[in-house]
N, C-alpha and C positions, 0 to 999 in steps of 0.2 A: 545482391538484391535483385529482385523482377520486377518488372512491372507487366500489370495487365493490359494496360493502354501504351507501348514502349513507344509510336507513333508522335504522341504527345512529345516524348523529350526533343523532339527539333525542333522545339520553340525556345530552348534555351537560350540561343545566341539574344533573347529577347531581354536577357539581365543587363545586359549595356546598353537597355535603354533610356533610365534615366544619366547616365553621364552623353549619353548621343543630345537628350535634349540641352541640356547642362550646354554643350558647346553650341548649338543652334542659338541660343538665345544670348549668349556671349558676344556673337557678330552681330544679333541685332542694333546694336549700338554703337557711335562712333566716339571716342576720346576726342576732345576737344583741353588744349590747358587754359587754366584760367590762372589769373593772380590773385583772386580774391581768395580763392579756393586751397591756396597754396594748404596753409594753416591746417586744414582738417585731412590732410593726405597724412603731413606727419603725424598726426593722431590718429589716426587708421594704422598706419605702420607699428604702432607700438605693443594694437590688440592684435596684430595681423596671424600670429602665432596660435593663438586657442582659436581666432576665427576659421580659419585651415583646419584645425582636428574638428574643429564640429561641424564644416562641410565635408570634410570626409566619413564619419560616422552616419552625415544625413546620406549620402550615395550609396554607402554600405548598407543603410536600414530600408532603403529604396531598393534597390537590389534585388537585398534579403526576401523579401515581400514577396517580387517579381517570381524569384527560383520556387520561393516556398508554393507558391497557387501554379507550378507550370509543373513542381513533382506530387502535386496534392491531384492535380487532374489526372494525370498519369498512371495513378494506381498502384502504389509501389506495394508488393509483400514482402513483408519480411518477418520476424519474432520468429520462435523457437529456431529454426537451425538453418532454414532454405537462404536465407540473409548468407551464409556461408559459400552457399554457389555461385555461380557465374548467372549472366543473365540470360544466358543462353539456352532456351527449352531443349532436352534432348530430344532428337526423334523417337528413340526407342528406348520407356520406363520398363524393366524386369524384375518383378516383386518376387523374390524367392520367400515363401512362407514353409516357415515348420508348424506341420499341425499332428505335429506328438502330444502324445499324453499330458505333458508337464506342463504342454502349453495349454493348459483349460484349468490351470489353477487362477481362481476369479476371486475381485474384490467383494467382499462381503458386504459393502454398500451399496454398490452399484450392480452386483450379481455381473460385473463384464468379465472375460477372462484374456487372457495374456494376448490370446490370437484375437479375439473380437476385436481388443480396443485396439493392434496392431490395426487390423484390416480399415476400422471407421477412423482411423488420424491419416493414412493415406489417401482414401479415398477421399478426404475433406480438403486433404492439399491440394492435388490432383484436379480436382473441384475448382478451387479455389482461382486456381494458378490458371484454367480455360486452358489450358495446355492442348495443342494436337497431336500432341505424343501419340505413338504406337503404345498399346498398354497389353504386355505380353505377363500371364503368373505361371510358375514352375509354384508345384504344393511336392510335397514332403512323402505324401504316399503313391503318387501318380511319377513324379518328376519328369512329367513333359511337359512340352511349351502347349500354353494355353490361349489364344489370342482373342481378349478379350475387346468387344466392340464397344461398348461403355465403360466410363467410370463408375455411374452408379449401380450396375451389375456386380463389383467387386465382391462387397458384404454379402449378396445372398447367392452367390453361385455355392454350387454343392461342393464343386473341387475345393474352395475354402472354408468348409467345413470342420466339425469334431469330428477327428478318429481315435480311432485306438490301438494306433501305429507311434514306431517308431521312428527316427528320422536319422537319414546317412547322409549329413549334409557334405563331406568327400565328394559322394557318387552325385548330388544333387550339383554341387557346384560345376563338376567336368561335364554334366552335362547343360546347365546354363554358357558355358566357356564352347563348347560343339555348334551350340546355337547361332552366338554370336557371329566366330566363325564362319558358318557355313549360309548364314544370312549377309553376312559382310554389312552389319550394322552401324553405322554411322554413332555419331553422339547417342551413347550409351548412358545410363542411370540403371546401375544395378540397385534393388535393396532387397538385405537381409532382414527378416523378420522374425526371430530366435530369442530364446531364455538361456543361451549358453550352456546348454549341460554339458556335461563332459563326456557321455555317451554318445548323445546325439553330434560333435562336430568331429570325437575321434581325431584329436591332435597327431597322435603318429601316423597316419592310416600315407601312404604311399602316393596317395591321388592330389594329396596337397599341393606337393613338387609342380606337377605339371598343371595344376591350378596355376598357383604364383607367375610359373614360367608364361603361360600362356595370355596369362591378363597385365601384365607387366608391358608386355611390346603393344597393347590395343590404346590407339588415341583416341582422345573423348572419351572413355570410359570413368565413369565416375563411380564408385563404390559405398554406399552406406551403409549401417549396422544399425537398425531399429531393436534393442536391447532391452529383455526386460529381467536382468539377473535376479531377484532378488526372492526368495523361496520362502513361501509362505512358513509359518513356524507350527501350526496349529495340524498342518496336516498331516494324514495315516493313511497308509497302503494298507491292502491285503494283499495274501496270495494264500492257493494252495497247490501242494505236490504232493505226488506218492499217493495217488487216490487209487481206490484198492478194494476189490472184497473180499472179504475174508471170512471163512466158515468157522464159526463157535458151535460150544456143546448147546444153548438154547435155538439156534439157528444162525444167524450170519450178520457180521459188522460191514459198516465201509470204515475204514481205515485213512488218515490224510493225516497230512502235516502242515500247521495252520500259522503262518507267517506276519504278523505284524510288525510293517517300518515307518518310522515317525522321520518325518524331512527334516525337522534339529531336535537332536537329541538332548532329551534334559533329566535330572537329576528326579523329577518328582514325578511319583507313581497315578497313574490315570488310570480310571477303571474305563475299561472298552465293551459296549454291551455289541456281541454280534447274532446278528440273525444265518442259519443255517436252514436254507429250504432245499429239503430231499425229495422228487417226484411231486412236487407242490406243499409239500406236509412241512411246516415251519416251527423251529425249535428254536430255543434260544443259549447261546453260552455267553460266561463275563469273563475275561479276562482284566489283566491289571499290568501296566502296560509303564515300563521305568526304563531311562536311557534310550535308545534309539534302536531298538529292536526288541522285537519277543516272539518266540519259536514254542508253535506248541504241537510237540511229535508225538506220534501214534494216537492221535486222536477220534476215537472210537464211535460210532454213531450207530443204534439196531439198525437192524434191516430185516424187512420180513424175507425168510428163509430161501422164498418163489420169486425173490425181486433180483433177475440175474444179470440185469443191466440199467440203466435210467438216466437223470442229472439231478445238478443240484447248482446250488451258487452259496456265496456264504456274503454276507455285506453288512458294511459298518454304517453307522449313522451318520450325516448330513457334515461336511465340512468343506474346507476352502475348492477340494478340488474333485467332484463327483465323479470323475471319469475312470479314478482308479480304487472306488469305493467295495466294488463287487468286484468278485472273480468266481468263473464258473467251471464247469467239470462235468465229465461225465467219468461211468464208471460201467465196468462189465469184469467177464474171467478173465485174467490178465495176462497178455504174450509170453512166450516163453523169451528171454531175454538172449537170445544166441550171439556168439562171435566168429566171426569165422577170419583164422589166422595166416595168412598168406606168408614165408616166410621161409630160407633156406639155411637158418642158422638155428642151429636147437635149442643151444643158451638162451636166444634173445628170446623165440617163442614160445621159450616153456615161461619165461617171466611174465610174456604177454599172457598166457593161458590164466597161470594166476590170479595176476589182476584182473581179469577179464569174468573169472568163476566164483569169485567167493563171493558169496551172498553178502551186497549191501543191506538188503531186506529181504529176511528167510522165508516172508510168505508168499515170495516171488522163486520164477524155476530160472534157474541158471546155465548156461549151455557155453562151450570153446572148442573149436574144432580147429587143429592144425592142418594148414595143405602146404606142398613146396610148391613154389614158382610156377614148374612146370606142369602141374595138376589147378590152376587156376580159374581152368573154365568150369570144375565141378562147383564152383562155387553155388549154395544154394539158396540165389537171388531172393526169393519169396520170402522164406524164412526169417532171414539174416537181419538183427537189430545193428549191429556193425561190423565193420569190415578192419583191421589191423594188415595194413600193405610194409611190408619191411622187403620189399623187390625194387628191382628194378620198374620205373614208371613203363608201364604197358603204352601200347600204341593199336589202332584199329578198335577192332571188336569189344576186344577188353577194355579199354580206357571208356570207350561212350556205355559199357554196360556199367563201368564203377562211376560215372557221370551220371546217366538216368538212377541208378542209385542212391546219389546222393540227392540229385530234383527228387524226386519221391518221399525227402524228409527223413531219410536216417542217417547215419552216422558213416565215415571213412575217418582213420587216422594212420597217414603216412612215418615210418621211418624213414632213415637213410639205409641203402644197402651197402654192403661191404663196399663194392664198385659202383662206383655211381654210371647211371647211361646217359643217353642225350634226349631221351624224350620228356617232354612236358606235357602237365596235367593241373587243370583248373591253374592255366599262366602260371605253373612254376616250375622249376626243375632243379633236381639237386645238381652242383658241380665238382662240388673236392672237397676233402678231407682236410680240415684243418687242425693247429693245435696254438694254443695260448705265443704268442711273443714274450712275453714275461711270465715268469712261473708255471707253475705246475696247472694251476684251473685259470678258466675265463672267468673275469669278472661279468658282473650282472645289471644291466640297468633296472631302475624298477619296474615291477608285472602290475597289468589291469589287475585292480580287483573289485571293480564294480560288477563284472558279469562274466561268464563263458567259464571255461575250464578253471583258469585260478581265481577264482572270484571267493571272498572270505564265506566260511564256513556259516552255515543258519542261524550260528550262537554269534554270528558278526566276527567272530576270533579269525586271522589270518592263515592260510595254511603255511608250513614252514617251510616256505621256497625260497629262501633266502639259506636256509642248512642243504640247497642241494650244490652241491660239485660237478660243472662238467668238462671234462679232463681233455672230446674230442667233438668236435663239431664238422656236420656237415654244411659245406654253403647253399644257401638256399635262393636261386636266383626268380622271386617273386613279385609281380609286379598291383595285382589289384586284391590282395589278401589284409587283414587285418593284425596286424602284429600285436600279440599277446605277450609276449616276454622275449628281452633281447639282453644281448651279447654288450659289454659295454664298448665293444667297436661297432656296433650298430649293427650285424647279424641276426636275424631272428632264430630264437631258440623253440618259440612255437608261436606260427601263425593259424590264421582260422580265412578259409576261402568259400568258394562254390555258390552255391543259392538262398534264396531268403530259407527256404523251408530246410534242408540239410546243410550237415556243415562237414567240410574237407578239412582235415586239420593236417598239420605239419607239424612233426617235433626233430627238430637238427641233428639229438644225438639219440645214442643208445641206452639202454639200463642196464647194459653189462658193464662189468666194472671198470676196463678200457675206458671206457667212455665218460662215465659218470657214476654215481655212486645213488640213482636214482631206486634202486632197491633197498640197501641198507636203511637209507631213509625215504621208506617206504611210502609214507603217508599222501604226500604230491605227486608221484606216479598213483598210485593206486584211486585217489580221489579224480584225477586227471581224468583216468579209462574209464571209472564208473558215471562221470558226467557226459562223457562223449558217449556212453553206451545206453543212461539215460533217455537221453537226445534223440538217441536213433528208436529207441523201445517206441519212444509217444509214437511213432506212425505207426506201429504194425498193432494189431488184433481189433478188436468191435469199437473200442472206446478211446480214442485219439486227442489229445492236446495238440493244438495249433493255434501259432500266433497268428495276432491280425495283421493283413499286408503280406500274408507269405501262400497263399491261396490264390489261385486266377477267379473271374466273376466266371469264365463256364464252366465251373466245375460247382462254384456256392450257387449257381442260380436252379441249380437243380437239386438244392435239399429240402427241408422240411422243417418248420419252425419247430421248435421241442416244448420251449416256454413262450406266457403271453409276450413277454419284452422283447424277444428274439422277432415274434409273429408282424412288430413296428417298424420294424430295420426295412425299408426298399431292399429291393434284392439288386438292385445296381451299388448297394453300399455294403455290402455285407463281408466283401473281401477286406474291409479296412474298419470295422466294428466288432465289438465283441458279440458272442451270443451262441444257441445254446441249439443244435442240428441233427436232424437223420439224413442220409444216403446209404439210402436204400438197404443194406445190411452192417452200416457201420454209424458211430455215433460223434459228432464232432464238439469239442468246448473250444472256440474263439476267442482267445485271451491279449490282452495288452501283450506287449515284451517284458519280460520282469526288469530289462536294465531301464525299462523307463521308472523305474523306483529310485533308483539311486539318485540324490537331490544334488550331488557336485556341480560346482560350477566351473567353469576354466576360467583362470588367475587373468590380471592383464596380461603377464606376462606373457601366455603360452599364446593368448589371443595373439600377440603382438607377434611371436615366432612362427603363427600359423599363416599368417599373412605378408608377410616378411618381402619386403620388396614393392607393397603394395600403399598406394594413398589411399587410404579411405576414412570417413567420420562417421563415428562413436556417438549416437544418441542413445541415452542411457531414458527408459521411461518407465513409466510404473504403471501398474493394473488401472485402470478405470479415472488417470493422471488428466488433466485436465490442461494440460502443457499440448500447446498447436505446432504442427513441424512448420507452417506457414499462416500466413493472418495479414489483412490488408493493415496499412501503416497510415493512410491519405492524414487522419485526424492530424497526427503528431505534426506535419506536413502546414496544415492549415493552421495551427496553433502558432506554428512556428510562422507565417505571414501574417497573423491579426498580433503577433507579438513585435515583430517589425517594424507595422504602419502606426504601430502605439509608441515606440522608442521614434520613429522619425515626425509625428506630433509633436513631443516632447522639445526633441531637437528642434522645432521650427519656432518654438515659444521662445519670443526675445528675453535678452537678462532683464532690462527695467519695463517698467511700466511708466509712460510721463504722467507728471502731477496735473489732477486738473488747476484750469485757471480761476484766480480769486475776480470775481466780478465787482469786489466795492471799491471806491472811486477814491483817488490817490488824496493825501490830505497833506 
């Protein structure tokens, strides 16, 4: 419990002041025996037993009184959770806030959402409690330290804010843990302000470890979880991919694939009216919308013949959580989709080749160039949607050009090579050849599949990564990458590294047979490469897809609004909002992450393994909830002394009342 007035409690010792008077007024008076008197001592003796319990009841209700008006002046808070802490203000409060997408799913009565009513119950603590804390917030899309000089600043700074980012709370946490550290901050109060998704906190991600480790040995650190799990039911994503133009015999379509996810999935069919606006021109389509997804491919829209580039957006009507109601796009002639295969074994790169060329979509061009090892500098940097390295990891020149590579937002995916070497690339390195301890294949732990590479198919169906065999694994010694699928001795079978914008992937083994049986069952390699090659396509040619958060501000402060809504966006926010852009010869759509669709939550369970080592408290709260993390208490206080001085009245009322006297005259 706290008190606001903590000063106050050294008046305590002031409760024994009615037994101080009690004995004062005891020596007032001298005993004297009498004989007359004798007679009514033993009759006092007899009652002398309940007389003792009701002077001691009357000290106790005397007391009572005393404490109650001496913690009523004091100012105690306590109610919802802060009653839990110590009394001790920390010097330094760190408000970690997630301001992902899923946190702006808002109450429908109160219109708050997850983040707002987070941000106004602390700041009313905080308030409350006249604390002189240091009041430091790390946000979700920034993750650096903020030092905030008021309390009531919190709610309307911009850093706490709507975006339409995603959130690495790993990376968020290692760096609140650097902070601490290198400030060598005394009495700590972390809080967590998160909806738990299972994207955003990335249970296996590596950085965990040295979280636990490093917040474990700090004293005075006290850790909270401001929680608001609970997933709106009503609400619907959009998305769209594969935007495209395409030349027909009347003149030309845009071509897209139109993604509808529902946060719980239910049984009963919803018609979904969505708006489709092309270069401002607004159309309408219905879809009907059962269980927890619906995928609607090659969806065709005119376009006049001359219209050889543009945008558009596609958006659903009004629900729990606006932020991910729209998604937008742009479109132009479409890159050529190139691979280029770096590789010394023939088998392995002609399988690469493969995969790499067959047309997932025939109205796109397809390209795979093999080079060996030693021809690696012809690589043709400009071009190239992604890179397939099955070498030995480069050092020097090559390594920082397949690095600025991947910064630039396309694709890299590493094999292992026959012989592994010693150098590292985006903090990993391969080291040795391993094979199963028991049997013939490794077992598999389970794969993400809310996002990236094995993420379930558009139709929601799983890919069958569970039918692949792999017979030899490289160790992968990687420290800040993302583990997509592992080994069930905890080996990663395919991580994902490198930058917001591109992604470095790692796959442990081979698709030669040696190795795995990833060709025969084909369908997981081959979906594998066309999503990493996906990935690497959106940055190259006129018309570009980019997430929000994975763009610098001096590169967004120099485009061009496209649509009025984009024309609203500050250009200091635009790296972290969505919205619709030109530079200068090229066109840019600013989209959420799509894994902020996925509505998983993380179990207690895994809560509890992520933290593992760790004290901290669970407040579980809800949208627009009306529940205080702290709240003065004085009343209870004072009730409880006007209820005392009423029980020690009581006590001071004698048993009889004397009879009055008859005044008529004796006969």
């Amino acid at each position: 419990m706290n008190f606001l007035q903590p000063a106050m409690l050294l008046a305590l010792p002031l409760i024994a002041l009615p037994i101080l008077i009690h004995l004062i007024n005891q020596n007032r008076y001298k005993t004297m025996p009498w004989a007359a008197t004798m007679f009514l001592l033993k009759a006092k003796r007899m009652a002398r037993g309940m007389a003792r319990l009701r002077y001691i009841l009357l000290m106790l209700a005397r007391m009572l009184a005393v404490a109650g008006l001496i913690f009523a002046v004091s100012r105690p808070m306590s109610g919802g959770w802060l009653g839990l802490t110590s009394s001790n203000s920390p010097e330094v409060t760190i408000v970690v806030l997630d301001r992902s997408v899923s946190m702006e799913e808002q109450n429908p009565q109160t219109s708050e959402s997850k983040r707002s009513t987070a941000l106004k119950k602390l700041t009313e603590m905080l308030q409350n409690t006249e604390s002189n804390t240091k009041l430091v917030l790390f946000d979700s899309a920034y993750a650096k330290p903020l030092e905030i000089s008021s309390v009531a600043e919190l709610e309307a700074l911009p850093a706490a804010s709507a975006t339409a980012t995603t959130t690495d709370l790993p990376a968020l946490m290692q760096n609140v843990v650097e902070y601490i550290e290198t400030n060598e901050t005394g009495r700590t109060d972390v809080w967590i302000c998160s909806d738990l998704r299972q994207n955003d906190w990335n249970p296996t991600a590596g950085r965990w470890e040295t979280v636990r480790r490093q917040l474990s040995v700090r004293e005075g650190l006290r850790l909270f979880l401001l929680t608001y799990p609970d997933v709106a039911k009503d609400n619907i994503a959009v998305s769209v991919s594969g935007v495209h133009r395409r030349e027909s015999l009347g003149g030309a379509d845009l071509v897209m694939d139109i993604m509808l996810t529902r946060s719980t999935p239910t049984e009963t069919a919803e018609n979904v009216e969505l708006t489709i606006i092309i270069d401002g021109a607004r159309s309408r389509l219905n879809l009907e919308l059962t269980g927890g997804q619906l995928v609607r491919k090659g969806h065709a829209i005119p376009l006049d013949k001359e219209a050889r580039e543009g945008w558009g957006r596609v958006e659903l009507p009004r629900d729990s959580n606006l932020s991910d109601n729209v998604y937008r796009f742009v479109y132009a002639e479409p890159a050529v989709r190139k691979t280029v295969i770096v590789s010394d074994d023939e088998d392995a790169a002609e399988m690469f080749r493969v995969a790499a060329s067959t047309a997932a979509d025939r109205s796109l061009v397809y390209e795979a160039e093999i080079l060996p090892s030693a021809s690696a500098n012809a690589i043709p940097w400009e071009d190239a949607a992604m890179i397939v390295w099955q070498a030995p990891i480069p050092d020097g020149l090559l390594a920082k050009q397949l690095e600025d590579f991947v910064t630039s937002g396309r694709s890299v995916m590493f094999f292992p090579p026959k012989t592994p070497g010693a150098n590292n690339i985006f903090n990993a390195a391969w080291t040795e050849w391993r094979t199963p301890d028991e049997g013939e294949q490794f077992p598999f732990k389970p794969w993400r599949t809310d996002a990236d590479l094995l993420a379930n198919a558009l139709s929601g169906a799983p890919l069958p990564v569970g039918q692949v065999q792999c017979y030899r694994a490289c160790n992968l010694d990687v420290k800040l990458a993302t583990s997509l699928w592992q080994l069930e001795n905890g080996m990663p079978l395919l991580a994902r590294a490198g930058t917001d914008r591109g992604a470095a992937y790692f796959c442990s083994t081979l698709p030669t047979t040696a190795e795995s049986n990833l060709v025969s069952n084909g369908i997981t390699f081959y979906v594998m490469t066309q999503r990493a090659l996906a990935r690497g396509a959106g940055a190259l040619g006129i018309a570009r897809q980019a997430e929000s958060g994975t763009i610098p501000e001096a590169i967004t402060s120099k485009w061009t609004a496209l649509d009025d809504v984009s024309q609203q966006t500050y250009v200091s926010h635009r790296p972290i909002s969505a919205g619709l852009y030109r530079a200068t010869d090229k066109l840019y759509a600013m989209n959420r992450p799509l894994s902020e669709d996925n509505a998983a939550v993380i179990s207690d369970d895994t809560l509890d393994q992520v933290l593992t080592g760790l004290e901290f408290t669970r407040i579980n709260d809800k949208v627009g909830g009306a529940m205080q993390l702290a709240s003065e208490v004085w009343r209870t206080f004072l009730m409880l002394m006007i209820l005392a001085l009423l029980a020690e009245a009581l006590l001071c009322v004698p048993d009889q009342v004397p009879k009055k006297k008859s005044l008529e005259p004796a006969t």
